[in-house]
C-alpha positions as a Markdown table, in Angstrom:
| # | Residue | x | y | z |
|---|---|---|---|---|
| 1 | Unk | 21.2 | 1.1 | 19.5 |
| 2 | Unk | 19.2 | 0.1 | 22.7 |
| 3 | Unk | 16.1 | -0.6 | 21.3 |
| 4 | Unk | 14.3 | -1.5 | 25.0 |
| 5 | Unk | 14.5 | 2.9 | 25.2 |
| 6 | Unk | 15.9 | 2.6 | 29.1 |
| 7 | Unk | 14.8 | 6.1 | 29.7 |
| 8 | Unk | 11.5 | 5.7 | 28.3 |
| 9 | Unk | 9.1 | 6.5 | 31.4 |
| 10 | Unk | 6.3 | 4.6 | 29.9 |
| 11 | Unk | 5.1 | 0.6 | 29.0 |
| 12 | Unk | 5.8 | 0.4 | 24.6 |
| 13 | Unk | 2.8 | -1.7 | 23.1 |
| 14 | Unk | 4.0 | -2.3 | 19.4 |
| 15 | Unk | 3.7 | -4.8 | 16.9 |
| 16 | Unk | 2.7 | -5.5 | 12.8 |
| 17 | Unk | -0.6 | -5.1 | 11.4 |
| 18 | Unk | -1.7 | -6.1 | 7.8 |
| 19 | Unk | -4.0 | -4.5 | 5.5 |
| 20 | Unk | -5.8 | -6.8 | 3.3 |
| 21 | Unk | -8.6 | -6.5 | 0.5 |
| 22 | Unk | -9.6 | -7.0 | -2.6 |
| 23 | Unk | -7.8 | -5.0 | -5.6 |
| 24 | Unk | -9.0 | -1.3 | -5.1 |
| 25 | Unk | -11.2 | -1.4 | -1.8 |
| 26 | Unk | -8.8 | 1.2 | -0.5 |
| 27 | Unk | -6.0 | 0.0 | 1.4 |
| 28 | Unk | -3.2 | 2.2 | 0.5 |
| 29 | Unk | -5.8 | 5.2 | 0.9 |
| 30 | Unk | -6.0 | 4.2 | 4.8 |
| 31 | Unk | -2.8 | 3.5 | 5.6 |
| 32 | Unk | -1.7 | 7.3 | 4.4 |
| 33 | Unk | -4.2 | 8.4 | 6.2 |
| 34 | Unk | -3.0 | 6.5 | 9.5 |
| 35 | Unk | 0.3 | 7.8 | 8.6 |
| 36 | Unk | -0.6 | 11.8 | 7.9 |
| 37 | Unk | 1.3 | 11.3 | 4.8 |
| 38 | Unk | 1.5 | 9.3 | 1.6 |
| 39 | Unk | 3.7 | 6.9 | 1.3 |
| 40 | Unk | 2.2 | 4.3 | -0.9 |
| 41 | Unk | 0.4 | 5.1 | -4.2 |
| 42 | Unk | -3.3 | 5.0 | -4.8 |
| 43 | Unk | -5.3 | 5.1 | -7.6 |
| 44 | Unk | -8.8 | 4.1 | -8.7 |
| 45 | Unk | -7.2 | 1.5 | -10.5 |
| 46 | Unk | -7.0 | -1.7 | -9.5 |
| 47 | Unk | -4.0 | -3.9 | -8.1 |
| 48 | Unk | -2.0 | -0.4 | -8.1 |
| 49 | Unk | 0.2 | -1.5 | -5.3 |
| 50 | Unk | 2.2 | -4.6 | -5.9 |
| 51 | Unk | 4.7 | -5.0 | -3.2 |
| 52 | Unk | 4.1 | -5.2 | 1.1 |
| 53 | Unk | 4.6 | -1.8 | 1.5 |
| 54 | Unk | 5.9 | -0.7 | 5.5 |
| 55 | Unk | 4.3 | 2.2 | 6.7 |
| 56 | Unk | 5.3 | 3.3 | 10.9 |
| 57 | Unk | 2.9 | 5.0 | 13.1 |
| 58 | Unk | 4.8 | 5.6 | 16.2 |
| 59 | Unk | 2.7 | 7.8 | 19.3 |
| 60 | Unk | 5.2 | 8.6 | 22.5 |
| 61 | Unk | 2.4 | 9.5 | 24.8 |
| 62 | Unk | 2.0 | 12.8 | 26.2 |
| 63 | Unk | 1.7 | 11.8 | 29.9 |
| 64 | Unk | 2.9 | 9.5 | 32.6 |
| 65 | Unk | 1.0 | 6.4 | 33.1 |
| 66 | Unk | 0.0 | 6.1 | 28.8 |
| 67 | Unk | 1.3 | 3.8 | 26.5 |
| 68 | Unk | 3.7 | 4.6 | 24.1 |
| 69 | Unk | 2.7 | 2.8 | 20.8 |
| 70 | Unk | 4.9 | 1.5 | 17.6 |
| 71 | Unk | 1.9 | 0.3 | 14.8 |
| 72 | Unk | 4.0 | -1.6 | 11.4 |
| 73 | Unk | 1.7 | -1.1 | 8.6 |
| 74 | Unk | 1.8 | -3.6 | 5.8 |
| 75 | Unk | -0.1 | -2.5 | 2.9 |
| 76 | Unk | -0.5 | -5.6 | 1.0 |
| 77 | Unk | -1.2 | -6.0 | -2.7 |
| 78 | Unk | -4.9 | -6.7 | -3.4 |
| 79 | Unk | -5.8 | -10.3 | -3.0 |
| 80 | Unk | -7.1 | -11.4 | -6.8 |
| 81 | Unk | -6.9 | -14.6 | -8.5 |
| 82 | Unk | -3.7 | -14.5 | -10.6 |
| 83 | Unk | -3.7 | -14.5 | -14.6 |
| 84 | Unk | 0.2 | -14.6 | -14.5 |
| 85 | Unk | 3.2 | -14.9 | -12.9 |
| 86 | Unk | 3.4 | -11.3 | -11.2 |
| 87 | Unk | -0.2 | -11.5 | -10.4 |
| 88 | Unk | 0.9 | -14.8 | -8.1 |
| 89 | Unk | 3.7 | -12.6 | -6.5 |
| 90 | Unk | 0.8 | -10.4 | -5.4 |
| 91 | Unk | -1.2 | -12.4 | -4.0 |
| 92 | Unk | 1.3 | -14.8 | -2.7 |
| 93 | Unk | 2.8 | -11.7 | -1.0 |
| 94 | Unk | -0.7 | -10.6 | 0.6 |
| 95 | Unk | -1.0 | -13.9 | 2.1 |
| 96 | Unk | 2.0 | -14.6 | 3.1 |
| 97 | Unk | 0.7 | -11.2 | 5.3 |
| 98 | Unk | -1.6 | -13.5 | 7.4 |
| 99 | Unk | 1.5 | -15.4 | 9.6 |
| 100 | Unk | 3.7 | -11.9 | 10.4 |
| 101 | Unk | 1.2 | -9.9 | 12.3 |
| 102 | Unk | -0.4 | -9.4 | 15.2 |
| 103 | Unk | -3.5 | -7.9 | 13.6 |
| 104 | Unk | -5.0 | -8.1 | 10.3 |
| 105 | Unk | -7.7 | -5.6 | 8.9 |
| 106 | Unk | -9.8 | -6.6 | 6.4 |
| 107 | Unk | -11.4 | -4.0 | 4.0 |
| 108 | Unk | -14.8 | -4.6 | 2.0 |
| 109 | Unk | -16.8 | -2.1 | 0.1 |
| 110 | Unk | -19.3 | -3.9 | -0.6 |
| 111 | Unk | -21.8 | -6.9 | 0.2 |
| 112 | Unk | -20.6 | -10.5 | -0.1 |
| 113 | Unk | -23.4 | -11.1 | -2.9 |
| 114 | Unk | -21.0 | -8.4 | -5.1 |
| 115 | Unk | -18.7 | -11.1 | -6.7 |
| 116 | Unk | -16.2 | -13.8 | -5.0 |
| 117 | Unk | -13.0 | -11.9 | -4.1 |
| 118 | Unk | -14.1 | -11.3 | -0.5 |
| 119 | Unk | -15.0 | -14.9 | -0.3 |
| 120 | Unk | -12.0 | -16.6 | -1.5 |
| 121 | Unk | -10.5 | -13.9 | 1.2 |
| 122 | Unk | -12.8 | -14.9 | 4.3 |
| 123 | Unk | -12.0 | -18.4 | 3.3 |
| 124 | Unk | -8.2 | -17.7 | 3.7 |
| 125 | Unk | -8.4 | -16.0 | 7.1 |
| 126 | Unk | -10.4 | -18.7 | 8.7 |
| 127 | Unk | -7.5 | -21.2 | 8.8 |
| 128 | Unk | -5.7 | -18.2 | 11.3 |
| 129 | Unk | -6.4 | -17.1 | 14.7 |
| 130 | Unk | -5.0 | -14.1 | 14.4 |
| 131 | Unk | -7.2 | -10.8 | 15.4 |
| 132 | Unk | -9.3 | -9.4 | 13.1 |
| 133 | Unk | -11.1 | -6.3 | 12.5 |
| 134 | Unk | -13.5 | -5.6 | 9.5 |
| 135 | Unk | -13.8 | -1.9 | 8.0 |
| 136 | Unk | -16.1 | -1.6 | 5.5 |
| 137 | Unk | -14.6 | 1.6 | 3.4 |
| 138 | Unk | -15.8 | 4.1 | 1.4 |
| 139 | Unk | -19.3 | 5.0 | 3.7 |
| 140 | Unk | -18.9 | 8.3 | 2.2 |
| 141 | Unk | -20.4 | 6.7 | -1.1 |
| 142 | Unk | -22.8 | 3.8 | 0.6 |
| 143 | Unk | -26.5 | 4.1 | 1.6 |
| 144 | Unk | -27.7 | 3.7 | 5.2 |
| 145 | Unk | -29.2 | 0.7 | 4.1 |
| 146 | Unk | -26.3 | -1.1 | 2.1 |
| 147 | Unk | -24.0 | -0.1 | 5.0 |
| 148 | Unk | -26.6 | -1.8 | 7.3 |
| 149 | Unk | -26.5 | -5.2 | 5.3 |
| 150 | Unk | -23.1 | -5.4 | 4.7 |
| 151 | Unk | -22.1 | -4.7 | 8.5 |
| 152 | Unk | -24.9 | -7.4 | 9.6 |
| 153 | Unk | -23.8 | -9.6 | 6.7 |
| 154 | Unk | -19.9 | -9.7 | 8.1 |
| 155 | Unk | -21.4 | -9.7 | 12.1 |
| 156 | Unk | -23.2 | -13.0 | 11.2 |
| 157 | Unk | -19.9 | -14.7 | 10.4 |
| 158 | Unk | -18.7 | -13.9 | 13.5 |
| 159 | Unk | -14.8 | -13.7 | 12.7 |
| 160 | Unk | -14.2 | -10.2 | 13.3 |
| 161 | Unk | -13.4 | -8.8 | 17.0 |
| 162 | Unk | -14.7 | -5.8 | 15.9 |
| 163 | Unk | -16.3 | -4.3 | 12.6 |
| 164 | Unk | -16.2 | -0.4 | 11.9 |
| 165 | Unk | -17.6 | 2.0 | 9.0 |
| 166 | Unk | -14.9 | 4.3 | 7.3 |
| 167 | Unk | -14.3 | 7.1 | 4.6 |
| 168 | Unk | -10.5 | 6.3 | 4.5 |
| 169 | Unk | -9.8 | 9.0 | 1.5 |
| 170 | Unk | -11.4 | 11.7 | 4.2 |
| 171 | Unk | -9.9 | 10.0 | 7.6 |
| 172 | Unk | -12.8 | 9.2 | 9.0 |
| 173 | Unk | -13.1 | 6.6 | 12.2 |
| 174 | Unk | -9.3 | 6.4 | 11.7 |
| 175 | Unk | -9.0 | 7.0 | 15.0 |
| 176 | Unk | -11.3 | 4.4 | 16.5 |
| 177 | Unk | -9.8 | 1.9 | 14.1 |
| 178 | Unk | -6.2 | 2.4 | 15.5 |
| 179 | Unk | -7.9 | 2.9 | 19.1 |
| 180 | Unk | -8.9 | -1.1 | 18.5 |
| 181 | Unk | -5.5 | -2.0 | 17.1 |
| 182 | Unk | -3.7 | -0.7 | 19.8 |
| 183 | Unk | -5.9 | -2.6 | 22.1 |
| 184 | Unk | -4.9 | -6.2 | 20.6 |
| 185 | Unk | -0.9 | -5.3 | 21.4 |
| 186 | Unk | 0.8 | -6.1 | 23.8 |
| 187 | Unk | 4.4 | -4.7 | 25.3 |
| 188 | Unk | 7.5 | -5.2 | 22.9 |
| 189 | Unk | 10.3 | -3.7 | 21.6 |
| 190 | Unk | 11.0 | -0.5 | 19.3 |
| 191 | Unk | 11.5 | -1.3 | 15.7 |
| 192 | Unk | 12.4 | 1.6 | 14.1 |
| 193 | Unk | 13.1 | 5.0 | 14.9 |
| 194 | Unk | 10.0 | 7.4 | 16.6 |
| 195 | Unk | 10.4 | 9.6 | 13.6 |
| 196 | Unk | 10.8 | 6.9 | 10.9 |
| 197 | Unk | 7.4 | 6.5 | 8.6 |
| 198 | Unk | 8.9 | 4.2 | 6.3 |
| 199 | Unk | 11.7 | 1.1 | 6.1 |
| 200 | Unk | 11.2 | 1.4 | 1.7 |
| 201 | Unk | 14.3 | 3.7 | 0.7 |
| 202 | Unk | 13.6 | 7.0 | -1.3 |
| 203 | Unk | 14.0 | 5.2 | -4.3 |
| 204 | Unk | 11.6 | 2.4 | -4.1 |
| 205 | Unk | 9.1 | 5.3 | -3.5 |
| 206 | Unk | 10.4 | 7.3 | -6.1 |
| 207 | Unk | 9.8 | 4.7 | -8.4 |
| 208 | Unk | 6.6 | 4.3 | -7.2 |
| 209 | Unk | 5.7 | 8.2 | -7.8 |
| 210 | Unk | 6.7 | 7.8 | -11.1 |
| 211 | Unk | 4.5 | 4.6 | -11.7 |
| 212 | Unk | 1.6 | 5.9 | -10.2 |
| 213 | Unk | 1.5 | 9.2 | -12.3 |
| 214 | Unk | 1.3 | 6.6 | -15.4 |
| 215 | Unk | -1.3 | 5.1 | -14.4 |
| 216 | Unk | -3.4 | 7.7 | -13.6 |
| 217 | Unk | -2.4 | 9.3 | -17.2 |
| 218 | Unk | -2.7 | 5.7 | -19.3 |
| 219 | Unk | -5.2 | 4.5 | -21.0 |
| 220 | Unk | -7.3 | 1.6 | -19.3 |
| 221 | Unk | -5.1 | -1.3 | -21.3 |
| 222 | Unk | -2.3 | -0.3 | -20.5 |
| 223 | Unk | -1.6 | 0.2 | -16.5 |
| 224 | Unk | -1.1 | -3.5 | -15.7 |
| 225 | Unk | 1.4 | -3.7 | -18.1 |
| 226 | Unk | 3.8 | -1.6 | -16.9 |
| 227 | Unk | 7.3 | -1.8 | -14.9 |
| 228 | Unk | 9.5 | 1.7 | -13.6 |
| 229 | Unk | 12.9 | 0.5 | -12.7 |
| 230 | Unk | 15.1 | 3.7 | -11.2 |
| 231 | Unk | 18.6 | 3.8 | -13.9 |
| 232 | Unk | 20.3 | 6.9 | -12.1 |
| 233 | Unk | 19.7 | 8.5 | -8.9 |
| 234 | Unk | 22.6 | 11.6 | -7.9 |
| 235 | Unk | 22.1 | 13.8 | -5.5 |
| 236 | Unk | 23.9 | 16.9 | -5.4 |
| 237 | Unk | 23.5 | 19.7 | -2.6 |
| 238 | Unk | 20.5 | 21.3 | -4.3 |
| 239 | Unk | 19.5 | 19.0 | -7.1 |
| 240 | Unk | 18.9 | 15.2 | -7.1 |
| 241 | Unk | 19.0 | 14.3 | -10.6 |
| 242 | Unk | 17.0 | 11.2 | -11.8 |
| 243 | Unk | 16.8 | 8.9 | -14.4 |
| 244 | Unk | 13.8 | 6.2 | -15.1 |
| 245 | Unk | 12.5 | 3.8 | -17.6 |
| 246 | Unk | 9.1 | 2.8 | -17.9 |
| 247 | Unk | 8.8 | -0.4 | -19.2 |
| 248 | Unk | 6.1 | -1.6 | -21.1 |
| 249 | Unk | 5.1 | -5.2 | -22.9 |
| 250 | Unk | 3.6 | -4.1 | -26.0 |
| 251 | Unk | 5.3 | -2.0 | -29.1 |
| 252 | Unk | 1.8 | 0.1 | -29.2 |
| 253 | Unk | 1.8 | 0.6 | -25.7 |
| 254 | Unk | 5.3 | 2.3 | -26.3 |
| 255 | Unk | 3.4 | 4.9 | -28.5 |
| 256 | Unk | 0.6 | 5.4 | -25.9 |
| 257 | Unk | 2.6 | 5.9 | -23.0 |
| 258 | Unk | 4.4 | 8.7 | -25.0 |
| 259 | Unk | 1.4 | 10.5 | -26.1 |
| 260 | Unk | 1.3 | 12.7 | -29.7 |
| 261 | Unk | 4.3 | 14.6 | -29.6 |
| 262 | Unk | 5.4 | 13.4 | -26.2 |
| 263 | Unk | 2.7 | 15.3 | -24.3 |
| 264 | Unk | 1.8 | 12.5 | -22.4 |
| 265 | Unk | 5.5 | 11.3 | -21.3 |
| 266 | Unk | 6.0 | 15.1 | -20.2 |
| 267 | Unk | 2.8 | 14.9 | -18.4 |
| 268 | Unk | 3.6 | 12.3 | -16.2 |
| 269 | Unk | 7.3 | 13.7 | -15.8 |
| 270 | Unk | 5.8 | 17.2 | -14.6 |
| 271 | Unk | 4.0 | 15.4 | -12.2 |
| 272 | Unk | 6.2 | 13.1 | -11.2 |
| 273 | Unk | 8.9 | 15.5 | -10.3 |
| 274 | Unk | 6.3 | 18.0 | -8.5 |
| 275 | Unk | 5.9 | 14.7 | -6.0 |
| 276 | Unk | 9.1 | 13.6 | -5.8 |
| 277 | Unk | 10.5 | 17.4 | -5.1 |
| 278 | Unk | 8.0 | 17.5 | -2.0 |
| 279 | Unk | 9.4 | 14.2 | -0.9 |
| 280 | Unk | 12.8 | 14.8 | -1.1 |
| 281 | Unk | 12.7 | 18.6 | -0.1 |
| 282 | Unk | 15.0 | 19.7 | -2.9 |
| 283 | Unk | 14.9 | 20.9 | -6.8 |
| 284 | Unk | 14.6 | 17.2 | -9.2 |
| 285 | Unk | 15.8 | 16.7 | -12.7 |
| 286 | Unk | 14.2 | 14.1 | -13.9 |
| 287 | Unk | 14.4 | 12.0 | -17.4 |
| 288 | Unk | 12.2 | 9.3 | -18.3 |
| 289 | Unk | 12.3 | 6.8 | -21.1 |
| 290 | Unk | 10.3 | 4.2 | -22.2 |
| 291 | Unk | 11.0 | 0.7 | -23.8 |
| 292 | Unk | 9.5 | -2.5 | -24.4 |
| 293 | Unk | 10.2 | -5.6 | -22.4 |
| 294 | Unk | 7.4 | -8.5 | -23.9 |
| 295 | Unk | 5.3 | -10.2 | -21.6 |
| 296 | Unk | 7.7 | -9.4 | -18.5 |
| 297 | Unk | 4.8 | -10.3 | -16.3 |
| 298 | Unk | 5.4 | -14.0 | -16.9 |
| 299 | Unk | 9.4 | -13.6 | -17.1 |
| 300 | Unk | 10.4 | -15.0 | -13.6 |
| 301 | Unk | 13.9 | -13.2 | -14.5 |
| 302 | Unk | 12.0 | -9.7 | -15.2 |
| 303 | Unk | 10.1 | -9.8 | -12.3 |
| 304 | Unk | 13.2 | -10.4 | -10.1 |
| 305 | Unk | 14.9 | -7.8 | -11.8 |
| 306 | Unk | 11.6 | -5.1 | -10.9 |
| 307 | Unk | 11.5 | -6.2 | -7.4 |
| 308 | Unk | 8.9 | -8.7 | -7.7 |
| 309 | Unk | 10.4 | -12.0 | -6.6 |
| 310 | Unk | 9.1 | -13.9 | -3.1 |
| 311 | Unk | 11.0 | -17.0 | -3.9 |
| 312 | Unk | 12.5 | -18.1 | -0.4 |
């Protein structure tokens, strides 16, 4: 494929952007909204997203004369300081963020006095000189005069090209954020196709689905601690049937994740499937099982196995 587009009328500006935060400041929330669509799970708990996750806003302008413009979304995992082996994957996998892209967006939600996550994170981006811009999320939920400090508290530092107020969840100043971004680009080729919004295959976000519904049905102990690994995937004209284990490291984690009777299993199925059948645009048969794999979190061959391996 020509990716240089030698019909294409107008100048491409396009390049890689990451999105980076502490655990739950709501990075996954803006990227779907950049996107129109959902494409990486979010949750109010935190570290829900645990690989980079790809998402592609692509705009062919309307007119001679405009740009076209190809945006790569990396929605990285939220930068924490690790208690174990998969919690170094995530944060080695968010930093590694800071030498692919062209941009990098940096999402607070509160003031620096809250705790040291955003700290350790400022300390990491001064060693790059690669554009920032600062949103502070979740305005919907600050007072004028918090937002006021913490946007003069993060102008002071003077690191940030440009620092902007948000209600991601509601899309609100997306707009002007990716206004800015595209602003920072500069001509280059097409990555992927203008109608691609995702490089993760349908079952990666399957998977995905199927985690997020547990953790938004799980008691607090228990999210962290699990894995979804995808065992069977057929799809048939109009079925795609699907089979998933949740993994789990604890034997009475096994029982939780289950429910009384199974109500809580066939809770998350229901809405799992419901999901995934809007993803996939057919009918979904889907079985889930659960099983124990002890303290997979620190097993360097579990976590290759689930996905979670940045070893070069």
């Amino acid at each position: 494929m020509d990716l240089s587009c030698n019909k294409r009328r107008n100048r491409l500006k396009s390049g890689f952007i990451g999105i980076i935060g502490r655990p739950n400041v709501g990075k996954s929330t803006l990227m779907n909204a950049i996107l129109g669509e959902k494409i990486s799970i979010a949750t109010d708990k935190p570290q829900t997203t645990r690989n980079s996750i790809r998402g592609i806003y692509t705009r062919m302008a309307e007119t001679k004369g405009q740009d076209d413009v190809q945006m790569i979304f990396i929605d990285t995992p939220g930068i924490h300081k690790p208690k174990n082996k998969l919690g170094s994957y995530m944060t080695g996998m968010a930093v590694n963020t800071f030498r692919e892209v062209e941009v990098i967006v940096l999402l607070v939600d509160d003031e620096l006095s809250a705790g040291t996550g955003d700290k350790y994170i400022l300390d990491l981006l001064r060693e790059v000189d690669t554009p920032k811009i600062l949103v502070i999320n979740k305005i919907d939920k600050l007072e004028p005069e918090k937002y006021r400090r913490i946007y003069e508290e993060y102008q002071s530092l003077n690191m940030f090209q440009a620092i902007f107020g948000a209600a991601a969840i509601q899309g609100k100043n997306v707009d002007a954020i990716l206004k800015e971004i595209e602003g920072s680009l500069e001509e280059g080729p097409m990555y992927f196709p203008a109608d691609m919004v995702t490089d993760h295959p349908e079952r990666f976000i399957v998977s995905e689905i199927i985690r997020e519904k547990a953790l938004l049905y799980l008691e607090q102990e228990v999210p962290h601690g699990i894995a979804v690994e995808i065992e069977s995937y057929k799809e048939e004209k109009n079925l795609t049937s699907i089979g998933a284990v949740i993994y789990c490291e604890r034997k009475s984690h096994k029982g939780i994740i289950i429910g009384k009777e199974g109500k809580k299993l066939k809770g998350i199925g229901k809405s799992a499937r419901m999901e995934i059948e809007a993803l996939l645009g057919s009918k979904v048969f889907l079985e889930l099982w659960v099983k124990v794999k002890e303290n997979w979190r620190d097993s360097d061959f579990a976590l290759s196995n689930f996905g979670y391996d940045n070893r070069e």
